[in-house]
N, C-alpha and C positions, 0 to 999 in steps of 0.2 A: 324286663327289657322294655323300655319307653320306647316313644315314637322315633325318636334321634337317632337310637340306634338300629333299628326296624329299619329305617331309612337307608340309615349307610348300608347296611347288610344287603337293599335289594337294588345299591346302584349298580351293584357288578352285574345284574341278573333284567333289568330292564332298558327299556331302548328299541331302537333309537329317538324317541321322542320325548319320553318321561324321564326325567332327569331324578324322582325320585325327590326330591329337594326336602331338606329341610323342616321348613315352611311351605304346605302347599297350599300356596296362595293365588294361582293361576299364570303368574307372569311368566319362570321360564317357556311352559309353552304355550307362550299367547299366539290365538288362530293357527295352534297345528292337527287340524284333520285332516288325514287318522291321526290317532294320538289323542292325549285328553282335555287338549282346549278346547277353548271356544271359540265360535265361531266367526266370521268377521274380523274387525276390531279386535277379536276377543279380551277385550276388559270387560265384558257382563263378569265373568267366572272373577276377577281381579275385584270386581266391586261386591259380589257376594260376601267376601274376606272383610275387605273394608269398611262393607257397613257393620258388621258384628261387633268392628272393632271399634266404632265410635259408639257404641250405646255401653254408657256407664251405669256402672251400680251401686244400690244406696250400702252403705255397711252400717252391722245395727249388730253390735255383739252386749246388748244390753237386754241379757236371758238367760236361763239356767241353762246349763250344759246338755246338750242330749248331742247324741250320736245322727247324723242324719240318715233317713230313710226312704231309698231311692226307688222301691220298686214300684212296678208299674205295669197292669194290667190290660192284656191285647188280646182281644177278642178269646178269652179262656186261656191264655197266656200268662203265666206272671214271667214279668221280665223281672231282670236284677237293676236294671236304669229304664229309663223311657229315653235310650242310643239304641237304632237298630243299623248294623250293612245296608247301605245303598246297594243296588240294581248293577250288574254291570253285564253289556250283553255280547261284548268280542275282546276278551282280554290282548290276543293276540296282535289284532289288528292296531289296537291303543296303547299300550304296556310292553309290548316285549313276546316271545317267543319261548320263555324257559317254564314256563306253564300253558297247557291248554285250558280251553275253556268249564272242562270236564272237571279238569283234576282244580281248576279254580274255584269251581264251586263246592266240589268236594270240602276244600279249605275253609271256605267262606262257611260253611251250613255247619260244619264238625267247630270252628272257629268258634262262631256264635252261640253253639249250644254250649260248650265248655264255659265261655261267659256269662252264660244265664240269660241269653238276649237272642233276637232269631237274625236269621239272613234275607234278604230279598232278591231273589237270583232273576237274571236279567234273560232279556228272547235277542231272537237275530233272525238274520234272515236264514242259517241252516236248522233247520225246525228241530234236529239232534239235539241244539242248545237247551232249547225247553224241555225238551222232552225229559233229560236228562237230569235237569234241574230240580224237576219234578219229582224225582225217582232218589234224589238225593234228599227232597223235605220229609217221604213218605219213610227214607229211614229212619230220621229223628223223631219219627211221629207227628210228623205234620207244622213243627216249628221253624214254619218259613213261609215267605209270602212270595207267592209266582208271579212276576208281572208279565203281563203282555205286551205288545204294542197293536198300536190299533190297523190289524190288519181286518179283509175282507169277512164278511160277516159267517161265511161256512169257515175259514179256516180261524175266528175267532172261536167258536164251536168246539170247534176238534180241540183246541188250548184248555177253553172251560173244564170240557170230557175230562184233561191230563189232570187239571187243577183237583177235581173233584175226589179222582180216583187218590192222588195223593194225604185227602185232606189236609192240604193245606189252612193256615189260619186264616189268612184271606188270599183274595186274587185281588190284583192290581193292573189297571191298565196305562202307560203313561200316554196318554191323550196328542200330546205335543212333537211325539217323537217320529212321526211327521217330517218333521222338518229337519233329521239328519241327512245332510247332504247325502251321507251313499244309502240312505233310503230310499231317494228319487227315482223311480220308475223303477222302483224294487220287484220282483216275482214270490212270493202274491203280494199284490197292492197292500199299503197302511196310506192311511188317507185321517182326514178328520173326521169326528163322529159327531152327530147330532145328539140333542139332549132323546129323542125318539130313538138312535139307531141306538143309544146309549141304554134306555129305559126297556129298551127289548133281551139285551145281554145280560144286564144286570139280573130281570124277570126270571132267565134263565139258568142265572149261576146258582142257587142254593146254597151260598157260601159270601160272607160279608165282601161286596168289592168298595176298592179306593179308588177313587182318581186321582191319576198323576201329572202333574203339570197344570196348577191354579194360582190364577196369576193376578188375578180382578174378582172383586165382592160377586159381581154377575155369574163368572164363571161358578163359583162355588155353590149359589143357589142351584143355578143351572144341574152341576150336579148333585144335591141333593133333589131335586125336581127329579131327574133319572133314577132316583132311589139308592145310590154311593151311602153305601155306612162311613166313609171317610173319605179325606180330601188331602193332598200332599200340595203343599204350596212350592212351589218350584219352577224354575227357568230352565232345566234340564244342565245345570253349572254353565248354562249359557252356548250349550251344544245345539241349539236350536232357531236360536232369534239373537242375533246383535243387537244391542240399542236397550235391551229390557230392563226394567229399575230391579236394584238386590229384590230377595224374597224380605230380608229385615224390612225394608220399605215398605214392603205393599202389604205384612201380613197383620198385623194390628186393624187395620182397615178391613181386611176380612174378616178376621176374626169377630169386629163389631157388626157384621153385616148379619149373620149365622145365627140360625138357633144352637143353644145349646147341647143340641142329641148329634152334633155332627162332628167325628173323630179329625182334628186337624193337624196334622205333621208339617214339619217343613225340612227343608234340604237345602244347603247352597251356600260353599263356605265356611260350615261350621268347623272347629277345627279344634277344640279345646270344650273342655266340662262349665269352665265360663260361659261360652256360646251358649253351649245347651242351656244353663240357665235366665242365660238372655233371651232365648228364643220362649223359653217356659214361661219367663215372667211375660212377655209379650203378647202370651195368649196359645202359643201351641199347646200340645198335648203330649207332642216326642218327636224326635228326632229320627233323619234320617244321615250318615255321615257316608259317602263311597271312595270316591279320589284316595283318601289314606290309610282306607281300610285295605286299599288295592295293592300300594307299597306296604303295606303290615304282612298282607297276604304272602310277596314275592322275597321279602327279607326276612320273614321267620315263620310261616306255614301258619296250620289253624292258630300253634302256641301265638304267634308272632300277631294275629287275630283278637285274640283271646286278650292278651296281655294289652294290647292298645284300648281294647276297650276297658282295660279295667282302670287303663290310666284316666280315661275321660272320666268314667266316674268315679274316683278319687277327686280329682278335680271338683267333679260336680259338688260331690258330697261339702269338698274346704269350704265352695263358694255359699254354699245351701246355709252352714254351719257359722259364716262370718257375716249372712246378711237376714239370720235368725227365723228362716224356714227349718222346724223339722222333718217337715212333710212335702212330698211335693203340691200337696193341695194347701198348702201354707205360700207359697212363690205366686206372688201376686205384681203386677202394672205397679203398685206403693214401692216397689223392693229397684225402679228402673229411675235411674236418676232423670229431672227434666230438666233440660238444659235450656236456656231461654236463646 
């Protein structure tokens, strides 16, 4: 089952704002919060799409034949792709009502393991969210990543605590998220973090974290300076800040900023196994995909999970195979066309 039809199957089941579309490209629901636009304007989440789609590739099918080989290694992990589930942290509220948040993540974490790939289960403000999330990675054995959001530093704690007890493979915190509108004078506060208030949590996790939401070469020092085994370049699909340049934009420029021991993902947009190797050759490391993963979710459960991801990597692999990477440590900035 592809995405097309994943899609049609979960428009009866989502609503009223996600329209499930197609192509999730961000337009039908430009600036619907709740729901999964973006914010303002919302063309940030419109230009994440668009810029992936102007970066072209070299093709080079002049090489012996091999099968390509996608997998890819996360913190004691082997993934089947370097695609993991984006974060999602109120299905209900954004999506539709014909799943709760529970039984979403249920989906999303049983989805991903069936693929060979993990989940990233998202927080909110009913701290059940997490909690739960948690309890669902700790079934698969710890293959999932917990994010938090950056709440108050005792109830950062008690999250860490849940993270820990689950072993999870990492914890993640999205930095940025902040600035969803019904986060605003949320109960308990999430506010921004200093590279200090940061390098104190971190100190304390025992467990690889990422930062989520790096947007500028600075910020990404910044967090590795707090001691982040990894960094997700991300606009939060534009859920956060109007006006902000794609992640395709700004993440080559980070990526040159970086030492080489700092794990870097990106998010925003990606929508095809092409992407992903656009973002690969760009300089990330892996991917993070949620928006489509959400309609996979709602039109055909963990299978409907499973099966999208296996279509992006078929994808990945055609692309891998026609621009004569057999490895993904073969996908290099030579394989990204430069256009003058």
């Amino acid at each position: 089952m592809g995405y097309a039809e994943l899609a049609a199957a979960a428009r009866g089941k989502m609503g009223p704002h996600c329209k499930a579309c197609p192509v999730c490209d961000g337009r039908a629901c430009r600036g619907v919060i709740p729901g999964p636009g973006a914010k303002g304007a919302g063309r940030v989440a419109e230009r994440n799409y668009e810029a992936w789609q102007g970066v072209t590739v070299n093709m080079d099918t002049f090489h012996d034949p091999f099968a390509a080989d996608t997998r890819f290694s996360f913190f004691g992990h082997e993934l089947s792709a370097p695609i993991m589930v984006g974060p999602v942290g109120d299905v209900q509220r954004h999506y539709g009502s014909a799943l709760t948040m529970d039984a979403y993540n249920e989906i999303v974490v049983a989805g991903a393991r069936e693929a060979g790939t993990i989940a990233w289960t998202g927080d909110g403000v009913d701290p059940g969210i997490y909690r739960y999330a948690c309890q669902c990675i700790d079934e698969v054995g710890g293959a999932g990543v917990a994010v938090c959001k950056p709440w108050s530093a005792d109830v950062v704690a008690e999250k860490v605590a849940l993270a820990r007890e689950a072993g999870v493979a990492a914890l993640a915190m999205d930095v940025d998220s902040a600035g969803l509108p019904f986060l605003k004078g949320a109960v308990p506060p999430a506010g921004p973090k200093s590279v200090e208030a940061l390098a104190e949590i971190i100190g304390s996790c025992g467990m690889p974290f990422i930062v989520k939401g790096v947007m500028t070469p600075a910020a990404a020092l910044a967090a590795r300076e707090a001691g982040a085994a990894g960094i997700v370049v991300s606009n939060h699909g534009g859920r956060v800040l109007d006006g902000c340049p794609p992640t395709a934009y700004v993440l080559p420029e980070i990526v040159a900023s970086i030492p080489d021991d700092l794990l870097v993902l990106v998010d925003g947009g990606i929508r095809s196994g092409l992407d992903v190797f656009r973002a690969l050759a760009m300089g990330a490391h892996a991917v993070l995909v949620c928006r489509p993963f959400v309609v996979a979710a709602y039109g055909g459960g963990a299978a409907g999970v499973a099966a999208y991801h296996a279509q992006l990597t078929e994808e990945l692999k055609d692309v891998m195979e026609m621009c004569g990477a057999a490895t993904l440590a073969d996908i290099s900035g030579e394989m990204i066309y430069e256009m003058a």
